[in-house]
C-alpha angles and dihedrals in degrees: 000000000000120000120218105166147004130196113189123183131155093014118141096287097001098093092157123055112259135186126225103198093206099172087063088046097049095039086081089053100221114048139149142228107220128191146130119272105284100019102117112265107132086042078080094062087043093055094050078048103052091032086052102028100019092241140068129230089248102046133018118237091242123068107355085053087128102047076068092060124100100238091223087043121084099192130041115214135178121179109187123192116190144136134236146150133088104341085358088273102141127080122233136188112191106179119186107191119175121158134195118263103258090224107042115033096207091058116096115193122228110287126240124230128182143155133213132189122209106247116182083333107310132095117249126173134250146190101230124107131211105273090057097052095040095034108228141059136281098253092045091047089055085052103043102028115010112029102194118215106282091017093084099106096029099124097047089049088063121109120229103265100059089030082066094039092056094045083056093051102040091050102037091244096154078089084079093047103100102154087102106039088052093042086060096041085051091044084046093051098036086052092057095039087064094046085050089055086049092054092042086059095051091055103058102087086063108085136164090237091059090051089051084056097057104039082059096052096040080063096062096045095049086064094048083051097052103052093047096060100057089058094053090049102057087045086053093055096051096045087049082060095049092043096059093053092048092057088049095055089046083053087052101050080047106058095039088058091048092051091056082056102054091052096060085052104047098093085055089052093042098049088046081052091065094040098052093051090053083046106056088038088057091051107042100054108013104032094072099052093050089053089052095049088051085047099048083042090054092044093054111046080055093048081048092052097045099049085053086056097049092061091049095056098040092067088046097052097054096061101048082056095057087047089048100047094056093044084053094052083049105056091037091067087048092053089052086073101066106090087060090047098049088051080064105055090040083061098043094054092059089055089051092052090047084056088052100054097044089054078057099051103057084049085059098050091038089062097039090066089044100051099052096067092040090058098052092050091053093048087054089043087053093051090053098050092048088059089052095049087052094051096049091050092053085053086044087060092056101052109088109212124227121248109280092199091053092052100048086046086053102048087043084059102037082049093049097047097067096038089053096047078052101051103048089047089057091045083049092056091041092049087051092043091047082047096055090042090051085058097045088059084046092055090046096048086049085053099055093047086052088063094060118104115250086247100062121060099193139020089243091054085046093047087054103048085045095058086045088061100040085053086052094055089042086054098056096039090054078055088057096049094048086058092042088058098052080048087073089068100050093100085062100059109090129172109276088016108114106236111251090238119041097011093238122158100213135058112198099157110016119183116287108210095199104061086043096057088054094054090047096044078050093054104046085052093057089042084052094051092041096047076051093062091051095056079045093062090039092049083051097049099048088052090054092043088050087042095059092050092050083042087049088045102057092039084063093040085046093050090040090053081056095060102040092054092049088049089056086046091055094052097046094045081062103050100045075054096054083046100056094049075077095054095265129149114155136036087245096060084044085056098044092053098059086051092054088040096043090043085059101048091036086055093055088035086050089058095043086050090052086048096053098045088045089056095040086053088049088047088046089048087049084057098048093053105050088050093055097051085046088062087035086063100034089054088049085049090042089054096053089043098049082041093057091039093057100053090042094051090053092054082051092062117099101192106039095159084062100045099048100086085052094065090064085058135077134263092246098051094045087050093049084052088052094044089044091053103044097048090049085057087049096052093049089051099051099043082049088057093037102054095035077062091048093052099047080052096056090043085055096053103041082059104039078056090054088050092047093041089059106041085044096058083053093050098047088047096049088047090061100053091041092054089051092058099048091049089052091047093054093054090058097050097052091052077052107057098025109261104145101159105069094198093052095059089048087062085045091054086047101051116114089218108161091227098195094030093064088039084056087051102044089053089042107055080044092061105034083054086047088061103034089059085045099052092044088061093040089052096037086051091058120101114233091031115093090036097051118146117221101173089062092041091072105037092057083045085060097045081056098052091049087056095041089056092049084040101059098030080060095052091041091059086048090057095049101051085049082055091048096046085045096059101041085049086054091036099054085045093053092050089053089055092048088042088058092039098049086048091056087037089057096052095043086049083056087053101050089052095053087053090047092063105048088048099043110120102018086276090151100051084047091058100042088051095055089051082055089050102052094044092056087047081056098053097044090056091064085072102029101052088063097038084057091044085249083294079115152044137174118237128186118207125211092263092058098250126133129245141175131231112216103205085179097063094041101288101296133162128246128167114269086247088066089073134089134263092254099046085045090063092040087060098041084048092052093044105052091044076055097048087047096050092058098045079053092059093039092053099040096234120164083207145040140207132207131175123182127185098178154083110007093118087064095063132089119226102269086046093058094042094049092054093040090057086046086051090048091058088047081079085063095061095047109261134128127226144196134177135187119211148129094226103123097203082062089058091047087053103049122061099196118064149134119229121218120212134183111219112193090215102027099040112223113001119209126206137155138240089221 
């Protein structure tokens, strides 16, 4: 991670927004930040910190948000330019916004934090956080890249354990954590290794010798089947003979009875016959010219109706023309009046705008004498509150404040006391409640062992002699069946007949199938109960199975709840013993403590606030004033402009004669004379146009009549001579065809007769009668017809029927028995594949074991992080040999703690603490170069940053020089640094630098050596 640029506002000093320019900073590879104590330089780390983690190493983000918060500021903003990724080639924008609740000045709002990536040049947003795009966490950042004030040694102060997990962590080393991904592949294994043995079990009862059996017996039943079947076959050809000759002489007995039928129904058919052709006569030639006389008829009684209304409306038109014409001569003369009419509103309108700007400039004189006074009185209130502020910050200089570093350290520990009591008295409950439940899966493993027969030690020895029985009863039922199956051919052995298959003569006891189908029902029962019981076992062994992995489970929990509680024991152990170095015992004197240390602090921050809110009230009052003076100077602008527009907007006027009695009225009244006019001159315009359309309309109509009138009389005329001719006509047509009764033909016209439909039904009884006489001649002519048999039709249809049903139960068993030999041939397939498998399954299960135990308890990682450690310890040597002068080395032991060796006292080793302050800061520097060296390989960054805010006080003048020299040579290998400090030989040694200043109005102040 590379920084560019930072923009701070609101944050803790820095009340107004600043700029570090860090690509200018870093550029020179090696540069400072300067400034006196309590000027805000590590508020700079803290910022990089809140914009990229959302907290800062002082305060947490939650809770204490508005102790960040600058007291004369109202929003708090970090923008926050760097680059990162693979070679920091990649742009990146984190803002962290929070502002003050407007109502109540305690209350921070929620903050908002959000990241952006350059893309093409411009910022998008994105949805990944810090630790994604740096790639660690929060704690190990502030111990590889920013080292915050008191943070320095960090790493050295841990103790083993978290010094291993954060290696872990920082290097990605869980890769080599394989305990859980082994015990899953063994419990995996171990899972499908118990269903194989299921399936196995299900499988002994399929063996080669039982295959041989059937085979043996599906080749005596194939021959049954086969001759069988050849009798059936030759029965069925003779009754399909018979049966055709049966149906014939059913078709027989059928038509005859049709055509006895038809016959009753031939003098209908005949009579619809006449009526039909008359019909149809009627309708073809008459029909037409009786429809066009009652149509003509029709035509000319509604020509007659509308030539009687056309002269009606002609006489009544002419008249509501007269009436329209002289309404219209009359609105046109009022409508000549309006040009006059409209001068007069115009006038009357500028009237009513004089009026208006008089009315504003009263308004105008009336708040130039207000605002006078009101301005003196705000300029003495100023002066007051400027000799109160002063006196508030004088009392302010006198008030010490307490150590902000000792009280944090003191609320961290009194917070802390009582989290940590908590928390080892919940890990004791649970440790008692993971004990009770480790002796619950005792008691029902003990259970399931109480259910095993005295003859059996163990399930697996019971599962074993149960599948041994169940084989036994399978056995003898396959005997059964065997017999079963001979017992199928016992309708074939006759007296004098030799058996099929043993050639004997004779048949004293032959097979009795009855007494065999209840042995065998008998049999299958007691396989099915016994089969039970087997479920039963397995059942049994997968619950304790499942039981000892619960049982292994809480016996880790119960161990890791242990050391959990121990670990909690230990810290707090240390901090009741950092405590008590200030004279502490007791959580109520800890407590105590922060009360007396947080009074002091909240007294001085009272006054500041005061202050604050003294100097908000003199800025508001500035304001206040300017404002007023501006509206002091506008009204006196406001009074010369209404006065010029008023003389100008009288001159305008063309009638003044008329407009002089409407000054004395008010601007409603004359607005109400305007309104009153205008729409008078509206209404006249629209009834003129109203009634001109109404009259065009009138005009239109009275036309559109004449024209109707006209073409009505010729069609009424044309409608009597064509009716004469069609009735003519008429007369002549029915002398023609023969209707001499008139009425009749009319019923004739009206009947509702389906034309097509009784023509259908005529053809087709003629030729339904036409093929049933046909087919009674074809059938009577067939031999075999007329002499059919029934009754010994149906006696040979149920002989077939007998030998159908033996038939097919023979070929059924048959079937079956090919089912059967089917599935014991896949079955026995299928057990020589899981055979093969649960062999590989049991080797693989070896390996896995094996695996298990050389990963149990993270024993690798722990290894692999201790070669990280000592490599690291190797690289910082390189460094802190010649910062020491080669009096000293790090070393690192197996259980991950540091030593030194002494080479002045014959290269002994003494624990790190035994050291100075000085040579403290020289290790921790060398191991954190170290630490960084490594996360810039991991990351594969072409460049480094490190930035370090500690220990320079502690050390003497050759030792600061010694590491800044160091320092210096960290520009060679590619690396940028930046360090924070007061020292002030620091500042003469470094050219590029940023200087940090505290401004009493302005907050931290931030300018540049360059």
């Amino acid at each position: 991670m590379i920084p560019i640029r930072l923009e701070i506002q609101g944050l803790y000093s820095y009340r107004e927004k600043q700029v570090i320019e860090f690509d200018q900073l870093t550029a020179a590879g090696l540069f400072g930040i300067f400034g006196a104590v309590g000027s805000g330089k590590s508020s700079i780390l803290e910022a990089i910190l809140l914009a990229l983690y959302g907290s800062t190493e002082r305060l947490s983000d939650r809770g204490e948000k508005n102790s960040m918060l600058n007291l004369q500021s109202e929003e708090l903003l970090i923008n926050f330019e760097f680059q990162s990724g693979k070679n920091n080639v990649s742009s990146f924008l984190a803002r962290y916004a929070a502002k003050r609740n407007p109502k109540r000045f305690e209350d921070v709002k929620p903050a908002e934090h959000t990241f952006y990536e350059k893309v093409v040049g411009n910022w998008e947003p994105i949805t990944s956080k810090a630790e994604e795009i740096i790639g660690m966490k929060k704690e190990h950042f502030k111990q590889t890249v920013i080292i915050p004030q008191g943070k320095f040694r960090e790493f050295i102060d841990l103790t083993p354990g978290p010094r291993a997990e954060m290696m872990k962590e920082l290097f990605g080393l869980e890769r080599f954590d394989l305990s859980g991904k082994t015990g899953s592949l063994l419990k995996a294994v171990r899972e499908e290794k118990i269903r194989m043995e299921t399936q196995l079990s299900g499988l002994e009862a399929f063996t080669p010798e039982i295959l041989e059996e059937k085979i043996a017996s599906q080749k005596i039943q194939k021959v049954d089947s086969e001759q069988l079947s050849l009798k059936l076959q030759l029965s069925e050809t003779k009754l399909k003979h018979q049966e055709n000759l049966h149906q014939k002489s059913q078709q027989l007995h059928q038509f005859q009875m049709n055509y006895q039928e038809l016959l009753l129904k031939k003098p209908e058919i005949e009579e619809k016959r006449l009526l039909h052709k008359e019909f149809i006569t009627a309708k073809t030639y008459l029909k037409p010219v009786w429809d066009q006389i009652n149509d003509t008829k029709k035509e000319l009684e509604k020509y007659t109706t509308s030539v009687v209304d056309c002269e009606r409306f002609k006489v009544r038109y002419v008249e509501e023309v007269k009436v329209l014409e002289k309404e219209e001569r009359k609105l046109k003369e009022k409508n000549q009046e309006r040009p006059a009419r409209e001068a007069k509103i115009r006038d009357l309108k500028k009237v009513l705008e004089i009026k208006r700007m008089q009315s504003n400039l009263d308004e105008a004189n009336q708040k130039l004498e207000t605002l006078k006074p009101e301005i003196d009185s705000k300029k003495a209130s100023q002066i007051k509150l400027e000799g109160e502020i002063s006196g508030l910050e004088q009392e302010t200089e006198k008030l010490d404040s307490p150590d902000v570093t000792i009280l944090s350290a003191f609320q961290t520990a009194l917070r802390d006391w009582s989290v940590w009591e908590s928390e080892i008295s919940k890990l004791t409950k649970d440790r008692y409640q993971l004990q009770e439940e480790i002796i619950t899966v005792k008691g029902n493993v003990a259970k399931i062992h109480s259910k095993l027969p005295s003859k059996e030690t163990n399930l697996d020895s019971w599962q074993k002699s149960q599948k041994q029985y169940i084989l036994k009863l399978e056995s003898e039922r396959d005997k059964i069946l065997q017999k079963q199956g001979l017992g199928v051919h016992v309708h074939l052995l006759e007296d004098g007949n030799p058996c099929p298959l043993c050639g004997a003569l004779e048949h004293p006891n032959p097979l009795k199938s009855e007494e065999e189908k209840a042995e065998l029902k008998a049999k299958n029962e007691e396989i099915s109960l016994e089969k039970d019981k087997l479920e039963t076992i397995l059942t049994l062994i997968q619950k304790e199975k499942e039981y000892q992995i619960h049982l292994e489970n809480h016996q880790k929990n119960y161990r890791d709840k242990e050391a959990e509680i121990e670990k909690i024991k230990k810290s707090l152990a240390e901090m009741t013993q950092m405590v008590s170095s200030h004279g502490i015992t007791s959580q109520a004197d800890l407590k105590a403590k922060v009360e007396s240390l947080s009074e002091a602090g909240k007294t001085k921050e009272k006054i500041l606030q005061k202050v604050k809110l003294l100097r908000q009230t003199w800025n508001t009052q500035r304001r206040e004033i300017e404002l007023t003076d501006k509206l002091f100077q506008q009204a006196l602008l406001s009074q010369n402009t209404i006065n010029a527009s008023i003389s100008s907007k009288k001159e305008e006027i063309k009638d003044p004669t008329f407009c002089k009695p409407f000054f004395s009225k008010s601007a409603d009244q004359i607005q109400e004379t305007i309104l009153k006019v205008e729409a008078d001159i509206d209404e006249a315009i629209k009834l003129l146009e109203g009634k001109q359309k109404h009259l065009r309309e009138k005009r239109e109509a009275q036309a559109s009549n004449l024209t109707s009138l006209k073409g009505f009389q010729d069609l009424k005329t044309a409608s009597s001579e064509k009716l004469s001719k069609l009735q003519s006509e008429f007369e002549y047509l029915k002398e023609t065809y023969g209707f001499t009764d008139e009425i009749a033909l009319v019923k004739l016209f009206e009947n509702s007769l389906d034309a097509e439909k009784v023509d259908l039904e005529i053809r087709g009884f003629d030729q339904k009668n036409a093929i049933t006489e046909s087919r009674i001649n074809e059938l009577k002519s067939e031999k075999g017809v007329i002499e059919f048999d029934k009754a010994a039709f149906f006696e040979l249809k149920e002989l077939v029927g007998e030998m159908k049903a033996r038939v097919e139960s023979v070929q059924n068993s048959l079937l079956l028995l090919n089912e059967e030999i089917k599935t014991i041939q896949s079955q026995l397939e299928n057990k020589k594949i899981l055979l093969e498998t649960y062999g590989k399954l049991e080797n693989r299960e070896s390996n896995l074991k094996e695996l298990e135990r050389l990963f149990k308890g993270s024993g690798f990682v722990k290894y692999v992080s201790s070669i990280y450690l000592k490599e690291l310890c190797n690289t910082a040597n390189v460094r802190f040999m010649k910062l020491s002068k080669n009096s000293l080395s790090l070393e690192i032991d197996d259980d991950n703690t540091f030593w030194v060796i002494d080479y002045l006292n014959g290269g002994k080793r003494r624990l790190l603490k035994t050291l100075s302050g000085g040579q403290t800061f020289q290790a921790s520097l060398c191991l954190a170069l170290a630490l960084a060296e490594k996360v810039k390989s991991i990351n594969q960054a072409d460049q480094s940053f490190f930035f370090l805010d500690e220990g320079f006080g502690a050390l003497d003048r050759n030792a600061l020089r010694v590491v800044f020299e160091t320092l210096k040579s960290l520009r060679h290998e590619n690396r940028i640094v930046g360090i924070i400090s007061h020292v002030e030989e620091l500042q003469q040694e470094i050219g590029v630098y940023a200087q940090v200043t505290l401004d009493p109005d302005k907050g931290s102040q931030v300018t540049y050596s360059f």
